[in-house]
C-alpha positions as CSV (number, residue, x, y, z in Angstrom):
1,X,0.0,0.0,0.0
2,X,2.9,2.4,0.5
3,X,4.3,1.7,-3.0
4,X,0.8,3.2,-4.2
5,X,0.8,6.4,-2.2
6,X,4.4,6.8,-2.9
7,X,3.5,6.7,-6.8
8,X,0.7,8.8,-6.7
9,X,2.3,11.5,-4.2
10,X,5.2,11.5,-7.6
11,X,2.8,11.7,-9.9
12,X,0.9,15.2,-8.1
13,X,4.7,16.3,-7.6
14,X,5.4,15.8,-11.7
15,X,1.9,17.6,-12.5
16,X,2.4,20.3,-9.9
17,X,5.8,20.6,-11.7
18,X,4.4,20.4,-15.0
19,X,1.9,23.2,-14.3
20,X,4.5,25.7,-12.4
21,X,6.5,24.8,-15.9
22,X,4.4,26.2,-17.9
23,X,3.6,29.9,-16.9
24,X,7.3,29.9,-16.8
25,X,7.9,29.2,-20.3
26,X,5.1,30.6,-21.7
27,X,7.0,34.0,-20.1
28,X,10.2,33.0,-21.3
29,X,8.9,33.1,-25.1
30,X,6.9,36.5,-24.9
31,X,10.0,38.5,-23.7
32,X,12.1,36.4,-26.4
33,X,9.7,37.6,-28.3
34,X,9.5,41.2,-27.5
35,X,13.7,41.5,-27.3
36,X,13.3,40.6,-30.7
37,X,11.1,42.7,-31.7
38,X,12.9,45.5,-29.9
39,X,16.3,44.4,-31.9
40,X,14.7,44.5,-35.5
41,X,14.0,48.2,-34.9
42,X,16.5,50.5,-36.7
43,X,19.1,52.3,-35.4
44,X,18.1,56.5,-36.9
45,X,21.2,57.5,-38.7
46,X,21.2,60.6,-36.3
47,X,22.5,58.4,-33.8
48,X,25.1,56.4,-36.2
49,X,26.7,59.7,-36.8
50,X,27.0,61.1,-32.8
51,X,30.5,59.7,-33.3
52,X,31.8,62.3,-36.0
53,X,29.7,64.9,-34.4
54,X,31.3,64.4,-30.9
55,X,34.7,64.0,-32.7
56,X,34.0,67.9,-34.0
57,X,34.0,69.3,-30.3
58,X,36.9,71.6,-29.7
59,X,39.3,69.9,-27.0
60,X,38.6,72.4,-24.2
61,X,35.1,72.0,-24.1
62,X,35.6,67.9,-24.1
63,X,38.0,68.8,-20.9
64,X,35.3,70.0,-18.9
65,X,32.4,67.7,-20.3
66,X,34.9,64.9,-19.3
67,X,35.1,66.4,-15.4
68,X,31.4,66.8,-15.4
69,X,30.9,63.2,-16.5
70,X,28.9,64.2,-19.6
71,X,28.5,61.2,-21.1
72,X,27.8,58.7,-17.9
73,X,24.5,61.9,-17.6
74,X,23.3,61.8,-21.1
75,X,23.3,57.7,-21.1
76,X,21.5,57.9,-17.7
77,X,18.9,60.5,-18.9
78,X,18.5,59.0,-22.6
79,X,17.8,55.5,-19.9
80,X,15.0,57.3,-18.0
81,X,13.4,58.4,-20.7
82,X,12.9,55.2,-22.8
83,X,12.3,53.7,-19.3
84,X,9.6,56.4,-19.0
85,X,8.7,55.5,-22.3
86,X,7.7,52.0,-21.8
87,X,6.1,52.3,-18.0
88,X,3.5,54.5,-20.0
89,X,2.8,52.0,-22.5
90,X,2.0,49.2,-19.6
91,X,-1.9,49.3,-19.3
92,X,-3.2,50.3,-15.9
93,X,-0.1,51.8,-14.6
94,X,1.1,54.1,-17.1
């Protein structure tokens, strides 16, 4: 008789298993999914140029933007606002 409740308390561990799997993978594909998505979209050519723009700034003025941390600021504020960007596009929160 112990054999039996033995099998069947394996087979509720497998299925409990099976069903916690699932949510889990089912999650795992949408934001697969979405990085995807987010990867196919273009980089503006704006942005492929910053380089050669950047390069034209005199070297004083790169000096100081270097002691201010220039670029560490504009990555964090160009962060916030895609962040800001995609909290608003969440339904009931944004």
């Amino acid at each position: 008789m112990d054999y039996l409740i033995d099998f069947l308390s394996q087979i509720l561990v497998w299925l409990k298993d099976l069903l916690l799997w699932i949510p889990r993978k089912l999650t795992e594909l949408v934001l697969d999914a979405l990085a995807a998505l987010i990867e196919a979209i273009p980089v503006p050519a704006w942005l492929s140029n910053a380089g050669s723009y950047l390069a034209g700034i005199d070297p004083t003025i790169a000096f100081f933007l270097q002691g201010f941390r220039f670029a560490e600021g504009l990555t964090i504020i160009f962060a916030a606002y895609i962040l800001r960007f995609l909290i608003r596009r969440i339904p009931l929160i944004g």
